[in-house]
C-alpha angles and dihedrals in degrees: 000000000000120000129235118295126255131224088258091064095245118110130240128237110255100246093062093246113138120242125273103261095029112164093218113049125187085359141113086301108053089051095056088040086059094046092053093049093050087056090054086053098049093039087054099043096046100075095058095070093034091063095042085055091049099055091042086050086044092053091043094056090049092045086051095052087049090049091058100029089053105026086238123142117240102272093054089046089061098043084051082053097050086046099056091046095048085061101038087052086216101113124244100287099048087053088045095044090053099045094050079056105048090041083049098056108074126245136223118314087000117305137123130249127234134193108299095133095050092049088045083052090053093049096053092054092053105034089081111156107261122225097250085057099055094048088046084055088050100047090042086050090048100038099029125023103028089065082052082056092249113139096194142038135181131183118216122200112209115216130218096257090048107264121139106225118188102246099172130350128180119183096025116120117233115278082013092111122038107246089236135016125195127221124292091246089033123092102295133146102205120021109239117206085245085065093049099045081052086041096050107017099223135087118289140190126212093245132046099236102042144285102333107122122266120208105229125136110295096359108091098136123054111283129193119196117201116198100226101213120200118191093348088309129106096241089168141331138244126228127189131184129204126191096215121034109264119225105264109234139154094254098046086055088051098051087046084059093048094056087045096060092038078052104055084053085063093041097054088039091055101035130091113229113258133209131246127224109221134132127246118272112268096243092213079063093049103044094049081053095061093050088057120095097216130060117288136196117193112205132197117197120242121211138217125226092266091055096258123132110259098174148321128262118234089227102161141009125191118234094253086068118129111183111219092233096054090250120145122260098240090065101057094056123108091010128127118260088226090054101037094049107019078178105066082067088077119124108269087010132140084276093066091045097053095049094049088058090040087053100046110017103233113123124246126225133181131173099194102033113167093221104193128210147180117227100178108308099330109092116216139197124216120183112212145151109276128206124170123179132179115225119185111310092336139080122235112197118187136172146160126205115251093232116003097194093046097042096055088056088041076056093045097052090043078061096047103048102043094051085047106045097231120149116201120214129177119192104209096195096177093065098023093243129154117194107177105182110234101260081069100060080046094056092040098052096242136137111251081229086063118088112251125249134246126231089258104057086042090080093076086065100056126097109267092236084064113045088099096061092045089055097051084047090053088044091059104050101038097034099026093033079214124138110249136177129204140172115228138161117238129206109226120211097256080050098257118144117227122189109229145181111211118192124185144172135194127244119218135179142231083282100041103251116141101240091166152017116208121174141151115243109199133196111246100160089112091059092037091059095039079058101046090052097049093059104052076051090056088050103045092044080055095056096040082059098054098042092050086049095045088047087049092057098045092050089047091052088043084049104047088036087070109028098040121187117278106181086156125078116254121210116207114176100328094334136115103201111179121175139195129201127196114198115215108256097245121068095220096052093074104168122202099249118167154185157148150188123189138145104240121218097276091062099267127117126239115221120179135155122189139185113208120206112260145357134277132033098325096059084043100065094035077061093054094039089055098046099049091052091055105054081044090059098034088063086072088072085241120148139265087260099046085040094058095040086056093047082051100057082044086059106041090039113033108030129063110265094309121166128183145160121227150165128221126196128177113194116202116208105207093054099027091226126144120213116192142151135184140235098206084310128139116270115240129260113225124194117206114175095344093305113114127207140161118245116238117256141190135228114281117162113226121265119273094027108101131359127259087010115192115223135197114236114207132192132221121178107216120215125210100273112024115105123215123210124208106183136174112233097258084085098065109011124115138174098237092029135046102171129102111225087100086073083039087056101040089052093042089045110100095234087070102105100223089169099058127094116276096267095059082057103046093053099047091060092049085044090046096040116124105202124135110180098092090231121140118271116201106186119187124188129208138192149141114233111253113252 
């Protein structure tokens, strides 16, 4: 850079030095040419700390704004600050710089505005969707909407300041839903149903007349938006798309609620706490509210980004407060009015009114005001005086219920009636009025803007099966001026047909002339349906009973047709064969026990004993199917082995699906040998001179199981005197125990008496036998007599 010019017209260098060559050296010249130079270097060095002092000023003044906008210290207030320019990507000053603008234009009616749109800022870079939320979107579209025939869901949070911020979604396609929508009354191009559900608080369809689809951005399918109310307040809402329109009802409307309110649970879980922009209450407002006898809320206007008023803080209530809900005062403060009462927002409600006064200043009284409320999920409707005053920059709301004591039972009744369904009428025949209470539009299916009907005109919307009983109901109480009760079904006007019990009773006056009737009709559809049900299940477990018994006899008969009772011993060629059989204990638990004992055409005799999967009919003719085939094949003269591979084939082929396990044994006579193999069956126990033990045996796959199956025949050469036993598992199997040292014990313990004739035998090891699992038991006993 240059220096300052010198009377002669040439510069100077900047730092003040003379030029080389300079004709006066260390003169008059050379001093004013340094000092010169020294100015230059202060003029150039003092900007830099003006401008540094003008950006802190400039931050100070936004952190200050913040402070009293948002009631943080200063710290927070610049951490609120760093916040909002970290997600407008603009830097610190250029944030600051824009909320001291937007605090310095003045608002509606005077005020000023403050930083809503920063907070809400805040808030919408905070109020991501947390991972619990979305599952929880996911979970309530698969369990719960897909069976309603909805394809999408997505859960809304609502923030202090009004937003709607997406906190889950399941179904939506991706850019299908805006990542972010303001309030209703907030800055929005096109109204969305979520803001109307928060604007209104109640559920609303995307289109006016119903379910049929709209064609806004984004919204190309039917859409239904639910308000989820927490503790009387609209913490989110729920919005759920369909691809083709649903039918509108009453119940689909209901579940919808439901979800809605299991919904808000998961909203508040997932979501972070956001801020509120709101100014501080103006003390002059507050302290005129404590000096008022009646409840009083103060309320300070919130502002949109455009400068509009969104809503009204709820800043300061007086200690005489009584929130409408039975909330406690605490945690109303600081809430939004929209949020706290989504009521008020009605047409011609206490939201109209106060921003009426905010905007012009003239009070508003009313001696007969319908305040309306949300307990839970039952509305209610209070009348009460109603004041509202503007002081200063502030609202003051006031009111006192018309009568305290009456209207908490009115309360009380509105309760009543709405969780029980029950629709209250009175017939005022002197001067021909009607009053019908609103549950019984609902239950009728009319608009509240329709007249209400008398009892008179009622009968066109009973069933016509009905109409009798009705009659004879209306006879009694207006002839007879007796009380009556009757159960009818009622078409509604959208043809559905709803079950309901309508009581009456008849006014009369000082003359007894009946001058009214005034009843209650309630809803018992519910019930009606639950009964209904109950009862086709009544009748199909009946049936279900007598088929299962009539299938248990068959089965028994089957059963004992083939395997008769044999108490007495049989003797085929030299020996002596008992058997005993055990029924299970219950009659439709008939098992597929089997045996059989006959001497085949070459003189031997054919002994088997066999255990078929299963109870009932089905394992009773896999039993008979089993044993005919058997003595069928036994008459070749084949083995026990070759006997079992083809029963086998029978069973894996020819039979439906039928397994078993068996034993067959072929005693010879002449040799007094006994040849015998198993399918998975038990091996059998002989007792030779009062010494049990269990034959070997080889491997052998039960029957059924794979095709062309190979088996292992074993011998065993049987003396005058022993006694061989060939058993079913229902002897010896227990729960807790499979193995078979229980039979080993019973036949080694002195009481056996191994001396008595085959059927006492028999008989003490049924009545000693251990077993527990209810499962048939076929014994059969063999020996040859002693010499």
């Amino acid at each position: 850079m240059s220096g300052s010019p010198l009377p002669g017209g040439r510069p100077t260098p900047a730092d003040g030095r003379p030029e080389r060559g300079s004709s006066d050296p260390g003169g008059v010249g050379s001093g004013i040419r340094r000092l010169s130079g020294t100015v230059q270097r202060v003029h150039e060095a003092l900007p830099v700390p003006s401008e540094a002092a003008d950006a802190r000023a400039l931050v100070d003044c936004a952190v200050g704004i913040l402070m009293e906008r948002t009631r943080r210290s200063a710290g927070g207030a610049r951490e609120l600050l760093d916040t909002m320019a970290a997600a407008s990507e603009s830097g610190v000053l250029q944030t600051a710089a824009e909320l001291v603008a937007r605090a310095s234009r003045p608002g509606p009616a005077g005020t000023h505005q403050g930083a809503p749109s920063e907070v809400s800022g805040e808030a919408r870079a905070d109020g991501r969707s947390a991972p619990e939320v979305q599952q929880a979107a996911k979970a309530l579209l698969d369990n719960a909407l897909e069976p309603l025939g909805a394809h999408a869901v997505a859960l809304w949070a609502q923030a202090l300041d009004g937003t709607l911020h997406l906190a889950g979604q399941a179904g939506f396609a991706p850019g299908s839903l805006p990542e972010r929508q303001a309030h209703a009354g907030g800055p929005t191009a096109v109204p969305t149903v979520a803001q109307e559900a928060a604007r209104t608080g109640e559920l609303c369809w995307s289109a006016p007349d119903g379910p049929p689809p709209s064609s806004p951005p984004c919204h190309t399918t039917p859409r239904a938006a639910v308000a989820a109310y927490l503790d009387g307040q609209v913490v989110g809402i729920l919005e759920v798309c369909w691809a083709q329109p649903p039918t509108p009802d009453v119940r689909l409307e209901r579940q919808l609620e439901a979800l809605a309110n299991l919904a808000a649970r998961l909203i508040t879980d997932g979501a972070q706490e956001l801020p509120v922009a709101a100014a501080a209450p103006d003390t002059t407002a507050s302290r005129l509210a404590e000096s008022l006898p009646d409840p009083v809320m103060v309320l300070v206007p919130a502002f949109d980004t455009r400068g509009r008023l969104a809503d009204f803080t709820i800043a300061h209530t007086n200690n005489r407060f009584r929130d409408l809900a039975g909330r406690p005062a605490t945690l109303l403060a600081g809430r939004l009015l929209r949020q706290a009462y989504p009521a008020f927002t009605r047409p011609g409600g206490v939201w109209e009114k106060i921003e009426h006064v905010f905007a012009t200043g003239e009070p508003y009284r009313s001696e007969d005001f319908p305040l309306h409320a949300q307990v839970g999920d039952v509305g209610v409707t209070i009348r009460a005086h109603l004041g509202i005053s503007r002081i200063n920059d502030t609202a003051l709301v006031t009111w006192r219920l018309l009568d305290e004591n009456a209207q908490r039972l009115g309360t009380l009744l509105q309760h009543a009636q709405r969780l029980g369904r029950i629709g209250g009428f009175e017939d005022d025949l002197v001067h021909g009025r009607t009053t019908w209470n609103d549950e019984l539009y609902d239950l009728f299916g009319r608009s509240p803007a329709d007249p209400p009907l008398p009892l008179s005109e009622v009968r066109a919307r009973i069933h016509e099966d009905d109409r009798a009983g009705f009659d004879l109901f209306t006879t009694t109480v207006t002839h007879f001026r007796k009380p009556a009760s009757v159960a009818l079904r009622v078409r509604r006007g959208d043809h559905v047909i709803r079950h309901v019990r309508l009581t009456a009773e008849a006014v009369v006056d000082h003359a007894g002339e009946l001058v009214a009737v005034r009843g209650a009709c309630q809803d018992v559809s519910a019930h009606h349906w639950t009964e209904v049900a109950l009862e086709a299940t009544r009748d199909q477990l009946a049936r279900s009973e007598a088929d299962a018994r009539d299938r248990a006899r068959l089965a028994r008969q089957l059963q004992h047709a083939i395997m008769p009772a044999t108490p007495q011993t049989t003797e085929v060629r030299g020996l002596d064969i008992a058997v005993r059989y055990r029924p299970a204990s219950q009659d439709e638990a008939v098992g597929g026990d089997w045996y059989d004992a006959v001497e085949l055409p070459n003189g031997t005799v054919l002994i088997a004993v066999g255990d078929v999967a299963g109870h009932g009919i089905g394992a009773a003719t896999g039993m008979v199917a089993l044993r005919n085939a058997l003595r069928g094949l036994a008459a070749t003269g084949a083995g026990p082995a070759q006997l079992l591979s083809w029963l086998n084939n029978v069973a894996f082929h020819l039979t439906d699906n039928v397994t078993a396990t068996a034993i067959c044994a072929i005693f010879d006579p002449d040799t007094r040998c006994l040849h015998w193999a198993r399918a998975g069956h038990l091996p059998p126990v002989l007792l030779a001179d009062g010494v049990p033990s269990q034959a070997a045996a080889g491997p052998g796959i039960l029957l059924g199981a794979l095709p062309d199956a190979v088996y292992q025949e074993q011998q065993l050469e049987l003396t005058p005197g022993q006694t061989l036993f060939l058993f079913t598992d229902g002897l010896i199997e227990r729960k807790d125990d499979t193995g078979q040292g229980d039979l080993l014990d019973t036949l080694r313990d002195p009481s056996f008496p191994a001396d008595r004739p085959l059927p006492d035998q028999l008989d003490h090891l049924l009545a000693h036998s251990l077993s527990d699992t209810d499962d048939d038991t076929c014994l059969i006993g063999v020996r040859i007599p002693p010499v």
